[in-house]
C-alpha positions, 0 to 999 in steps of 0.5 A: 610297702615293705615291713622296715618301711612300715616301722619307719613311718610308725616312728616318724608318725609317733615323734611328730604326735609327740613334738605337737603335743609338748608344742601345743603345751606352750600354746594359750590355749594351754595357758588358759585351760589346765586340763588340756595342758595336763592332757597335751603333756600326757600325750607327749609322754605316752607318744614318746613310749611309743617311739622308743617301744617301735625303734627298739623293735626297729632295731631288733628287726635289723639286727635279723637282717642278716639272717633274713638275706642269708636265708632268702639267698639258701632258698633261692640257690635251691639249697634247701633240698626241697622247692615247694610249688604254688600247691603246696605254699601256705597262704600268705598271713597279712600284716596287722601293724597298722591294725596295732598301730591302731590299738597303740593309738587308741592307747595313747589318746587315753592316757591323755584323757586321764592325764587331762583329768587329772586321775591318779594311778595310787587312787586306782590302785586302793579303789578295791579296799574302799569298794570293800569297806564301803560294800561291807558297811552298806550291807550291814545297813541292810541287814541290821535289825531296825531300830528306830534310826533305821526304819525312818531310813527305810521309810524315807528311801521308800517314799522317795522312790515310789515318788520317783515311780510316779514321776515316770509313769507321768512323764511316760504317759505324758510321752505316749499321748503325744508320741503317736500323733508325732510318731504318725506325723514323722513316717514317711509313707504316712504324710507329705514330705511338707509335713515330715521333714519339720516334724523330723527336725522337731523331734530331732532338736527334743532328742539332742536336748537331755533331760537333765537340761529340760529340767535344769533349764526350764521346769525347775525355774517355772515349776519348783525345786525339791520334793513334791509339795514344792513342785520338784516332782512336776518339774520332772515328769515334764522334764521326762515326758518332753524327753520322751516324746522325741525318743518314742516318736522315733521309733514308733515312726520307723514303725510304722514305716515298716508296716506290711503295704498290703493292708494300706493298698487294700485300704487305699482302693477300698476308697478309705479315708486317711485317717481311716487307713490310720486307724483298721491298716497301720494301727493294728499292726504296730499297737503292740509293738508301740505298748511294748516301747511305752513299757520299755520308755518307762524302765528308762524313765524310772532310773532318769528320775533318779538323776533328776532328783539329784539336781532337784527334781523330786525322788529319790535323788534328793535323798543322796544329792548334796548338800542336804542329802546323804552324800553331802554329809561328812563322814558318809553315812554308808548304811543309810546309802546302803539302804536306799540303794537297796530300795532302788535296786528292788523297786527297779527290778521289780517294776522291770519284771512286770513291765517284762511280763507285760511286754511279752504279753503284748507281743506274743499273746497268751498261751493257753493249755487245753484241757486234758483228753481222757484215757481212752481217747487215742488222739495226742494230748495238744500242747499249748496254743499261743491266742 
Protein backbone atom coordinates (compact mmCIF):
# COMPACT_ATOMS: atom_id res chain seq x y z
CA UNK A 1 0.00 0.00 0.00
CA UNK A 2 1.63 3.17 -1.20
CA UNK A 3 1.91 6.16 1.22
CA UNK A 4 -1.23 8.39 -0.29
CA UNK A 5 -3.20 5.08 0.19
CA UNK A 6 -2.15 4.90 3.74
CA UNK A 7 -3.26 8.53 4.59
CA UNK A 8 -6.56 7.95 3.03
CA UNK A 9 -7.40 5.17 4.83
CA UNK A 10 -6.38 7.09 8.32
CA UNK A 11 -8.77 9.73 7.27
CA UNK A 12 -11.76 7.88 6.30
CA UNK A 13 -10.93 5.54 9.69
CA UNK A 14 -10.67 8.83 11.74
CA UNK A 15 -14.15 10.24 10.23
CA UNK A 16 -15.93 7.03 10.51
CA UNK A 17 -14.71 6.78 14.69
CA UNK A 18 -16.07 10.50 14.63
CA UNK A 19 -19.75 9.99 12.88
CA UNK A 20 -20.32 6.98 15.58
CA UNK A 21 -19.05 8.62 18.21
CA UNK A 22 -21.54 11.82 17.86
CA UNK A 23 -23.94 9.04 16.65
CA UNK A 24 -23.72 7.09 19.64
CA UNK A 25 -24.57 10.38 21.58
CA UNK A 26 -28.14 10.36 20.47
CA UNK A 27 -28.45 6.67 21.48
CA UNK A 28 -30.49 5.68 24.91
CA UNK A 29 -27.72 4.64 26.32
CA UNK A 30 -26.64 8.23 26.28
CA UNK A 31 -29.59 9.37 27.44
CA UNK A 32 -29.70 7.07 30.54
CA UNK A 33 -25.85 7.27 31.26
CA UNK A 34 -24.29 11.02 31.32
CA UNK A 35 -20.74 9.76 31.56
CA UNK A 36 -20.72 7.88 28.38
CA UNK A 37 -22.45 10.78 26.78
CA UNK A 38 -19.85 13.19 27.85
CA UNK A 39 -17.10 10.26 26.79
CA UNK A 40 -18.93 9.77 23.18
CA UNK A 41 -19.08 13.53 22.61
CA UNK A 42 -15.09 13.96 23.51
CA UNK A 43 -14.19 11.19 21.37
CA UNK A 44 -16.17 12.81 18.57
CA UNK A 45 -14.20 16.09 19.25
CA UNK A 46 -10.72 14.30 19.57
CA UNK A 47 -11.45 12.07 16.40
CA UNK A 48 -12.47 15.28 14.31
CA UNK A 49 -8.73 16.76 15.40
CA UNK A 50 -7.51 14.08 13.94
CA UNK A 51 -8.92 14.00 10.44
CA UNK A 52 -8.25 17.78 10.07
CA UNK A 53 -4.54 16.90 11.51
CA UNK A 54 -4.20 13.86 8.74
CA UNK A 55 -5.99 15.96 5.55
CA UNK A 56 -3.81 18.64 6.33
CA UNK A 57 -0.86 16.43 6.29
CA UNK A 58 -2.55 14.79 3.17
CA UNK A 59 -2.64 18.09 1.48
CA UNK A 60 0.85 18.71 2.24
CA UNK A 61 2.09 15.33 0.92
CA UNK A 62 0.31 16.26 -2.47
CA UNK A 63 1.18 19.52 -2.68
CA UNK A 64 5.09 17.70 -3.12
CA UNK A 65 3.79 15.49 -5.77
CA UNK A 66 5.08 17.18 -8.18
CA UNK A 67 8.66 17.63 -7.03
CA UNK A 68 8.48 13.86 -6.21
CA UNK A 69 7.82 12.69 -10.17
CA UNK A 70 10.15 15.07 -11.28
CA UNK A 71 12.60 13.94 -9.15
CA UNK A 72 11.93 10.28 -9.73
CA UNK A 73 11.81 10.90 -13.60
CA UNK A 74 15.99 12.86 -13.21
CA UNK A 75 16.79 9.39 -11.37
CA UNK A 76 15.50 7.40 -13.98
CA UNK A 77 16.98 9.33 -17.12
CA UNK A 78 20.18 8.85 -15.37
CA UNK A 79 20.67 12.42 -15.04
CA UNK A 80 22.01 12.57 -11.57
CA UNK A 81 25.53 11.68 -12.70
CA UNK A 82 25.78 8.89 -10.65
CA UNK A 83 23.67 5.15 -10.44
CA UNK A 84 24.29 3.65 -7.10
CA UNK A 85 23.93 -0.27 -7.36
CA UNK A 86 22.47 -2.60 -4.95
CA UNK A 87 26.00 -2.31 -2.88
CA UNK A 88 26.16 0.88 -2.39
CA UNK A 89 21.86 1.59 -1.66
CA UNK A 90 20.83 2.27 2.01
CA UNK A 91 18.24 0.23 3.46
CA UNK A 92 14.98 0.88 2.91
CA UNK A 93 13.58 2.96 6.68
CA UNK A 94 10.13 1.20 7.21
CA UNK A 95 7.04 2.93 7.62
CA UNK A 96 5.80 3.87 11.00
CA UNK A 97 2.32 5.46 10.05
CA UNK A 98 0.12 2.61 11.40
CA UNK A 99 2.44 2.60 14.47
CA UNK A 100 1.46 6.65 14.90
CA UNK A 101 -1.83 5.83 13.85
CA UNK A 102 -1.58 3.64 16.76
CA UNK A 103 -0.37 6.34 19.37
CA UNK A 104 -3.01 8.86 17.95
CA UNK A 105 -5.51 6.39 18.84
CA UNK A 106 -4.38 5.68 22.20
CA UNK A 107 -4.87 9.42 22.22
CA UNK A 108 -8.06 9.74 21.26
CA UNK A 109 -9.54 7.13 23.61
CA UNK A 110 -8.03 9.16 26.35
CA UNK A 111 -9.44 12.32 25.87
CA UNK A 112 -12.73 10.42 25.94
CA UNK A 113 -11.91 9.12 29.21
CA UNK A 114 -11.36 12.29 30.64
CA UNK A 115 -14.10 14.01 28.83
CA UNK A 116 -16.41 11.07 30.19
CA UNK A 117 -15.38 11.75 33.55
CA UNK A 118 -15.65 14.82 33.46
CA UNK A 119 -12.23 16.17 34.34
CA UNK A 120 -11.15 19.89 33.91
CA UNK A 121 -8.12 21.19 32.31
CA UNK A 122 -8.16 24.59 34.71
CA UNK A 123 -8.28 22.20 37.81
CA UNK A 124 -5.24 20.35 36.03
CA UNK A 125 -3.47 23.24 35.55
CA UNK A 126 -3.55 24.87 39.33
CA UNK A 127 -2.93 21.21 40.89
CA UNK A 128 0.61 22.30 41.34
CA UNK A 129 0.00 25.51 43.62
CA UNK A 130 -2.35 23.23 45.74
CA UNK A 131 0.21 20.25 46.09
CA UNK A 132 2.24 23.39 47.19
CA UNK A 133 0.33 24.67 49.82
CA UNK A 134 -1.18 21.53 51.22
CA UNK A 135 2.70 20.11 51.01
CA UNK A 136 3.78 23.04 52.93
CA UNK A 137 1.26 22.98 55.47
CA UNK A 138 1.72 19.23 56.15
CA UNK A 139 5.20 19.49 56.79
CA UNK A 140 4.95 22.32 59.10
CA UNK A 141 2.54 19.84 61.04
CA UNK A 142 5.40 17.48 61.39
CA UNK A 143 7.76 19.76 62.29
CA UNK A 144 6.20 21.94 64.87
CA UNK A 145 6.80 21.68 68.38
CA UNK A 146 3.98 19.54 70.07
CA UNK A 147 1.72 20.95 71.86
CA UNK A 148 -0.92 19.29 73.59
CA UNK A 149 -3.30 19.29 70.19
CA UNK A 150 -0.15 17.65 68.38
CA UNK A 151 0.74 14.96 70.54
CA UNK A 152 -2.82 13.47 70.69
CA UNK A 153 -2.40 13.79 66.81
CA UNK A 154 0.73 11.97 67.09
CA UNK A 155 -0.46 9.37 69.34
CA UNK A 156 -3.70 8.67 67.58
CA UNK A 157 -1.68 8.11 64.17
CA UNK A 158 0.56 5.70 66.09
CA UNK A 159 -2.03 3.57 67.55
CA UNK A 160 -4.05 3.31 64.67
CA UNK A 161 -1.08 2.29 62.28
CA UNK A 162 0.43 -0.17 64.76
CA UNK A 163 -3.26 -1.43 64.46
CA UNK A 164 -3.27 -1.68 60.82
CA UNK A 165 0.43 -3.62 61.42
CA UNK A 166 -1.45 -6.16 63.46
CA UNK A 167 -4.18 -6.52 61.08
CA UNK A 168 -1.38 -7.62 58.44
CA UNK A 169 0.33 -9.69 60.33
CA UNK A 170 -3.08 -11.74 61.23
CA UNK A 171 -4.35 -11.57 57.96
CA UNK A 172 -0.86 -12.80 56.40
CA UNK A 173 -0.56 -15.48 59.11
CA UNK A 174 -4.02 -16.54 58.42
CA UNK A 175 -2.75 -16.72 54.48
CA UNK A 176 0.34 -18.68 55.13
CA UNK A 177 -1.43 -21.51 57.32
CA UNK A 178 -3.46 -22.14 54.76
CA UNK A 179 -1.53 -21.09 51.38
CA UNK A 180 0.79 -24.20 51.72
CA UNK A 181 -1.48 -27.18 51.77
CA UNK A 182 -3.61 -25.34 48.84
CA UNK A 183 -0.43 -24.31 47.25
CA UNK A 184 0.44 -28.16 47.60
CA UNK A 185 -2.83 -29.18 46.32
CA UNK A 186 -2.77 -26.78 43.13
CA UNK A 187 0.71 -28.06 41.22
CA UNK A 188 0.48 -29.95 38.80
CA UNK A 189 3.31 -32.48 39.44
CA UNK A 190 2.26 -32.80 43.10
CA UNK A 191 -1.53 -34.21 42.81
CA UNK A 192 -4.12 -35.57 40.18
CA UNK A 193 -5.69 -33.58 37.76
CA UNK A 194 -8.90 -34.57 39.83
CA UNK A 195 -7.68 -32.65 42.32
CA UNK A 196 -6.06 -29.70 40.78
CA UNK A 197 -8.35 -28.23 38.23
CA UNK A 198 -10.87 -27.39 41.11
CA UNK A 199 -8.25 -26.63 43.60
CA UNK A 200 -7.01 -24.19 40.59
CA UNK A 201 -10.87 -22.73 40.18
CA UNK A 202 -11.09 -22.15 43.75
CA UNK A 203 -8.19 -20.12 44.08
CA UNK A 204 -8.83 -18.41 41.03
CA UNK A 205 -12.50 -17.34 42.17
CA UNK A 206 -10.37 -15.89 45.75
CA UNK A 207 -8.22 -14.03 43.68
CA UNK A 208 -10.71 -12.06 41.34
CA UNK A 209 -12.50 -11.24 44.20
CA UNK A 210 -10.52 -7.98 46.02
CA UNK A 211 -10.14 -7.45 49.44
CA UNK A 212 -12.00 -4.64 49.84
CA UNK A 213 -15.26 -6.66 48.56
CA UNK A 214 -14.33 -9.48 51.11
CA UNK A 215 -14.67 -6.74 53.61
CA UNK A 216 -17.40 -4.83 52.64
CA UNK A 217 -19.42 -7.86 51.70
CA UNK A 218 -18.89 -10.00 54.15
CA UNK A 219 -16.97 -9.42 57.40
CA UNK A 220 -17.99 -6.23 58.00
CA UNK A 221 -21.87 -7.26 58.24
CA UNK A 222 -20.62 -10.84 60.51
CA UNK A 223 -17.75 -9.10 62.49
CA UNK A 224 -18.19 -5.13 63.21
CA UNK A 225 -17.38 -2.02 61.96
CA UNK A 226 -14.95 0.67 63.24
CA UNK A 227 -11.86 0.23 65.74
CA UNK A 228 -10.86 -2.86 67.13
CA UNK A 229 -12.96 -3.19 70.14
CA UNK A 230 -16.12 -3.02 67.75
CA UNK A 231 -14.61 -5.60 65.54
CA UNK A 232 -13.55 -3.74 62.56
CA UNK A 233 -10.14 -4.86 62.84
CA UNK A 234 -11.41 -8.79 63.04
CA UNK A 235 -13.03 -8.07 59.89
CA UNK A 236 -10.14 -6.99 58.22
CA UNK A 237 -7.43 -9.55 59.17
CA UNK A 238 -9.88 -11.94 57.79
CA UNK A 239 -10.88 -9.90 54.76
CA UNK A 240 -6.93 -9.96 54.26
CA UNK A 241 -6.07 -13.30 54.96
CA UNK A 242 -8.86 -14.85 52.29
CA UNK A 243 -7.35 -12.29 50.21
CA UNK A 244 -4.11 -13.75 50.64
CA UNK A 245 -4.75 -17.36 50.28
CA UNK A 246 -5.71 -17.08 46.72
CA UNK A 247 -2.41 -14.66 45.73
CA UNK A 248 0.28 -16.89 48.09
CA UNK A 249 -0.97 -20.26 46.63
CA UNK A 250 -0.35 -19.41 43.43
CA UNK A 251 2.96 -18.61 43.64
CA UNK A 252 3.83 -20.96 45.89
CA UNK A 253 2.17 -23.70 43.48
CA UNK A 254 4.23 -22.53 40.68
CA UNK A 255 6.88 -23.10 43.02
CA UNK A 256 6.69 -25.79 43.35
CA UNK A 257 6.10 -26.86 40.14
CA UNK A 258 9.66 -25.67 39.44
CA UNK A 259 11.39 -27.69 41.81
CA UNK A 260 14.53 -30.05 40.58
CA UNK A 261 12.74 -33.67 39.73
CA UNK A 262 15.95 -35.11 40.68
CA UNK A 263 15.22 -35.20 44.47
CA UNK A 264 11.42 -36.47 43.67
CA UNK A 265 12.68 -39.36 41.55
CA UNK A 266 15.07 -40.46 44.09
CA UNK A 267 12.12 -40.22 46.39
CA UNK A 268 9.90 -41.89 44.41
CA UNK A 269 12.37 -45.23 44.02
CA UNK A 270 13.30 -45.09 47.50
CA UNK A 271 9.66 -46.35 47.67
CA UNK A 272 8.88 -43.06 49.72
CA UNK A 273 5.30 -42.11 50.60
CA UNK A 274 3.92 -39.09 49.11
CA UNK A 275 3.61 -37.09 51.72
CA UNK A 276 7.15 -38.00 52.57
CA UNK A 277 8.19 -36.96 49.10
CA UNK A 278 6.49 -33.74 50.46
CA UNK A 279 8.16 -33.14 53.24
CA UNK A 280 12.58 -34.43 52.60
CA UNK A 281 12.08 -33.63 48.22
CA UNK A 282 9.92 -30.38 47.64
CA UNK A 283 9.62 -28.62 50.91
CA UNK A 284 13.39 -27.94 51.39
CA UNK A 285 13.58 -26.67 48.05
CA UNK A 286 11.02 -24.15 48.19
CA UNK A 287 10.91 -23.16 51.93
CA UNK A 288 12.79 -20.17 51.57
CA UNK A 289 11.59 -19.22 48.45
CA UNK A 290 7.91 -19.55 50.26
CA UNK A 291 9.03 -17.40 53.67
CA UNK A 292 10.30 -14.94 51.22
CA UNK A 293 6.83 -14.34 49.44
CA UNK A 294 5.13 -14.73 53.11
CA UNK A 295 7.23 -11.43 53.84
CA UNK A 296 6.57 -9.90 50.69
CA UNK A 297 2.47 -10.75 51.33
CA UNK A 298 2.72 -9.03 54.53
CA UNK A 299 4.33 -5.37 53.15
CA UNK A 300 1.26 -5.77 50.92
CA UNK A 301 -1.03 -6.41 53.33
CA UNK A 302 0.24 -3.65 55.61
CA UNK A 303 -0.61 -0.89 52.96
CA UNK A 304 -4.26 -2.82 52.04
CA UNK A 305 -4.95 -2.58 55.70
CA UNK A 306 -4.91 1.14 55.21
CA UNK A 307 -7.80 0.88 52.31
CA UNK A 308 -9.66 -1.47 54.64
CA UNK A 309 -9.96 0.93 57.57
CA UNK A 310 -11.11 3.62 55.17
CA UNK A 311 -14.27 1.70 54.53
CA UNK A 312 -14.23 0.49 58.14
CA UNK A 313 -12.25 -2.09 58.94
CA UNK A 314 -10.08 -0.81 61.90
CA UNK A 315 -6.41 1.08 61.14
CA UNK A 316 -5.39 3.81 60.35
CA UNK A 317 -7.74 4.23 57.55
CA UNK A 318 -10.54 5.30 60.22
CA UNK A 319 -8.39 8.07 60.82
CA UNK A 320 -8.42 9.82 57.39
CA UNK A 321 -11.96 8.42 56.04
CA UNK A 322 -15.18 10.29 56.01
CA UNK A 323 -17.31 11.44 57.95
CA UNK A 324 -15.64 11.15 61.47
CA UNK A 325 -12.38 11.11 59.84
CA UNK A 326 -9.67 14.04 58.96
CA UNK A 327 -10.94 14.38 55.43
CA UNK A 328 -14.51 14.43 56.48
CA UNK A 329 -13.58 17.58 57.96
CA UNK A 330 -14.01 21.02 56.33
CA UNK A 331 -11.35 22.95 56.07
CA UNK A 332 -9.15 20.24 56.20
CA UNK A 333 -6.79 19.72 58.75
CA UNK A 334 -3.51 19.44 56.94
CA UNK A 335 -1.01 19.19 59.79
CA UNK A 336 -2.90 16.52 61.10
CA UNK A 337 -3.00 14.68 57.78
CA UNK A 338 0.62 15.46 57.55
CA UNK A 339 1.15 14.01 60.59
CA UNK A 340 -0.29 10.47 60.25
CA UNK A 341 0.76 10.36 56.82
CA UNK A 342 4.32 10.79 58.47
CA UNK A 343 3.52 7.90 60.42
CA UNK A 344 2.37 5.70 57.65
CA UNK A 345 5.07 6.50 55.84
CA UNK A 346 7.89 5.40 58.48
CA UNK A 347 6.29 2.64 60.14
CA UNK A 348 5.81 1.51 56.26
CA UNK A 349 9.33 1.75 55.47
CA UNK A 350 10.70 0.62 58.19
CA UNK A 351 8.60 -2.88 58.49
CA UNK A 352 9.67 -2.78 54.59
CA UNK A 353 13.44 -2.61 55.68
CA UNK A 354 13.19 -5.49 58.13
CA UNK A 355 11.23 -7.67 56.20
CA UNK A 356 13.88 -6.90 53.43
CA UNK A 357 16.76 -8.15 55.64
CA UNK A 358 14.74 -11.14 56.51
CA UNK A 359 14.00 -11.76 53.10
CA UNK A 360 17.72 -11.86 52.26
CA UNK A 361 18.61 -13.72 55.00
CA UNK A 362 16.10 -16.59 54.09
CA UNK A 363 17.56 -16.56 50.31
CA UNK A 364 20.95 -16.19 50.36
CA UNK A 365 22.24 -17.29 53.76
CA UNK A 366 24.29 -15.47 56.17
CA UNK A 367 27.77 -14.72 55.42
CA UNK A 368 30.26 -14.99 58.05
CA UNK A 369 34.01 -13.48 58.15
CA UNK A 370 36.63 -15.59 59.26
CA UNK A 371 39.07 -14.82 61.65
CA UNK A 372 41.95 -13.14 60.59
CA UNK A 373 45.23 -15.16 60.01
CA UNK A 374 48.69 -13.92 61.67
CA UNK A 375 51.32 -11.88 60.11
CA UNK A 376 53.35 -14.88 59.44
CA UNK A 377 51.02 -16.85 58.02
CA UNK A 378 51.84 -16.65 54.00
CA UNK A 379 48.49 -18.00 52.94
CA UNK A 380 45.81 -15.09 51.93
CA UNK A 381 43.43 -13.69 53.99
CA UNK A 382 39.91 -15.64 53.16
CA UNK A 383 36.83 -13.52 52.46
CA UNK A 384 33.72 -14.12 53.62
CA UNK A 385 32.07 -17.34 53.22
CA UNK A 386 28.09 -17.40 52.44
CA UNK A 387 26.59 -20.56 55.06
Amino acid sequence: MSYGYKISAGVVGSVLVAALAFLMTYTSVAEASEVFRRMMWGLAVAATVVVVAVAVYGLAYLGTARQRAEAQQRLDSGRTGYAPDRLDMRPVKPSKFWYNMALIFVGVLFVGSAAGTGMSLSALLEMPARMWDYTVQMIAGVAQIPDEEARGDWSNAFDAMLESVAIAWIGTIVGALFSLPCGILAARNMTPLAIYLPMRFILSVIRAVPEIVFAVAIFIPLLGVGPAQMGGAMAGAFALGISSIGTLSKLISEAIEGVDPGPLEASRASGATHTQMIRWAVLPQVLPEVLAIWLYRFEVNIRASAILGALGAGGIGRLISPPNGLFGQRPYDWEAIGITLFVIIAITIVVDQISGFVRHRVIHGKTVKQKKRRKDDSDPKVAAVPV
